[in-house]
N, C-alpha and C positions, 0 to 999 in steps of 0.2 A: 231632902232639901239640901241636905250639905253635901251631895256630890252634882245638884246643879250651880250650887255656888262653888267647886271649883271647878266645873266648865264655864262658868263663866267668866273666871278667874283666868283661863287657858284661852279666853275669847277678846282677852281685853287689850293686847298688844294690834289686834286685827280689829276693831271697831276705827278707827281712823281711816282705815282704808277702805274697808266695807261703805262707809258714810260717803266719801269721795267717791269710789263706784256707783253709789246712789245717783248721787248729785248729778255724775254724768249721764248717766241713765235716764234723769230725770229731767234732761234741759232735749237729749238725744232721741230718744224712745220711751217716753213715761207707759208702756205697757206692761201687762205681767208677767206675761209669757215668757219673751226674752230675758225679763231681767230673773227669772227663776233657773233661765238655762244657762247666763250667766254666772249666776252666783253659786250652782250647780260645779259649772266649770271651774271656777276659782275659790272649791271649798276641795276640790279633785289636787288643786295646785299647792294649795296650804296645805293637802298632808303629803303630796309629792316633796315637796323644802321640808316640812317637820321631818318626813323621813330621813332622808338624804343629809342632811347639816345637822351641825352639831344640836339641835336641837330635839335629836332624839333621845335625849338622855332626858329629856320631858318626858316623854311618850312611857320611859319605864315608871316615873314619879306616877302617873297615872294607870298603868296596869296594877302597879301597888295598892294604888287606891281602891281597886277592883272595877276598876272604869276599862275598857278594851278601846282602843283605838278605833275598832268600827261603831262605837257607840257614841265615843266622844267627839267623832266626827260628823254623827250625823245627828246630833244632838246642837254640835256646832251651827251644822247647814238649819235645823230647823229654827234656832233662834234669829240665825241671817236673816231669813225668810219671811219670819213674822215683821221684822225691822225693816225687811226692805217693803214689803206690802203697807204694812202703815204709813211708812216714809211716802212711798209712790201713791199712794189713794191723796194723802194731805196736799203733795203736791199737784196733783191734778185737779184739788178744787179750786187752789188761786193761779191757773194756767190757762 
């Protein structure tokens, strides 16, 4: 339980953005498809920057942890997922 709270903890600077990708998604293409290959693609992009910028120095606070970088990213992607599936089903019933 306390190493999905601090993924989630590593997920919270990105819920803003994620929400606005929705939203667009959801006015553009409220399908699932796409927005899973989407958020696919721009879960590829957030550890492309975490790597590359000084934000890897994250990346070690969490190996420490015993969290591996392919875990915490795809742990990342699955909580997007559930969030954007909820999101996009709600918005498709008042649409």
């Amino acid at each position: 339980m306390q190493r999905l709270l601090t993924i989630l903890a590593f997920y919270k600077p990105f819920v803003v953005w994620s929400f606005a990708v929705n939203a667009l998604m959801g006015f553009f293409n409220p399908h699932l498809a796409p927005a899973i290959v989407t958020k696919l693609f721009l879960t590829v992009f957030v550890w492309y920057y975490v790597s590359e910028t000084n934000a890897k120095r994250k990346l070690t606070f969490y190996k420490n942890l015993g969290i591996s970088t392919f875990k915490l990213f795809s742990s990342l992607f699955l909580v997007d997922i559930i969030l954007t599936i909820s999101f996009l089903l709600v918005f498709k019933e008042f649409t």
